[in-house]
N, C-alpha and C positions, 0 to 999 in steps of 0.2 A: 385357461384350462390347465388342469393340472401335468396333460402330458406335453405341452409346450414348456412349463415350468422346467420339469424332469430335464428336457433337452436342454435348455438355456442352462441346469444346473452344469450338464457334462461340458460346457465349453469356458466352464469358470475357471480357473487356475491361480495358485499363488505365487506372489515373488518376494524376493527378501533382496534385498539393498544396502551396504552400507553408505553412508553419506558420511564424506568426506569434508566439502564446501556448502552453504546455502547463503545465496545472497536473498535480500529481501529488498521492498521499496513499500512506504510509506505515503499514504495518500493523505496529502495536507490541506486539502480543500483549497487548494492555490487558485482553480481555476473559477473559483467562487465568488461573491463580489465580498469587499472587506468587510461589510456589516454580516453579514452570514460567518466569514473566520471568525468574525471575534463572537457572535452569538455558539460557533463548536466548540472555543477556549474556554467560554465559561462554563459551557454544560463539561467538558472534561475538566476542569477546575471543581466544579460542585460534584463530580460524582467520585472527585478521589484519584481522577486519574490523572496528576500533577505533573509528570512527568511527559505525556504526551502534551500538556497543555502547552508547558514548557517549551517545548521542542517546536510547537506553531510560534510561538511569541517570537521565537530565536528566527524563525523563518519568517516571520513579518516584517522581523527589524532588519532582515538581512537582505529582505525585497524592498528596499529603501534606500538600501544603499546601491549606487553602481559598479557594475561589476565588471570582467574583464569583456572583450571584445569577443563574441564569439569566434571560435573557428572557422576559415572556409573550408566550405564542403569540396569532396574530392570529385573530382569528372571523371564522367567517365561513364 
């Protein structure tokens, strides 16, 4: 109804922000089985988007290799 609209408009407000830092994170289908990564690489390889394909290829070879130990966690 149009007078619940009205009110929900009065509680709207704007804000202005600068950004300074943005980290991001990358979802690389890691926790996918490997015939499904390499069926994403190709579709991002045939649509142009070489750069992300890339970037999975670098993270398949890189999950092949062994890596450091992880951390122990803190107690507590």
């Amino acid at each position: 109804p149009d007078d619940f609209i009205a009110g929900q408009l009065k509680g709207i407000v704007g804000v202005v922000m600068r950004i300074d830092t943005m980290i991001a994170k990358r979802k690389l289908s890691q926790n996918r089985l490997p015939a499904d990564r390499a069926g994403v690489i190709a579709a991002l390889a045939e649509s142009g988007r070489t750069e992300e394909a890339a970037l999975m290829r670098e993270r398949e070879a890189a999950a092949d290799r062994p890596g450091p130990e992880p951390s122990p966690r803190p107690r507590g």
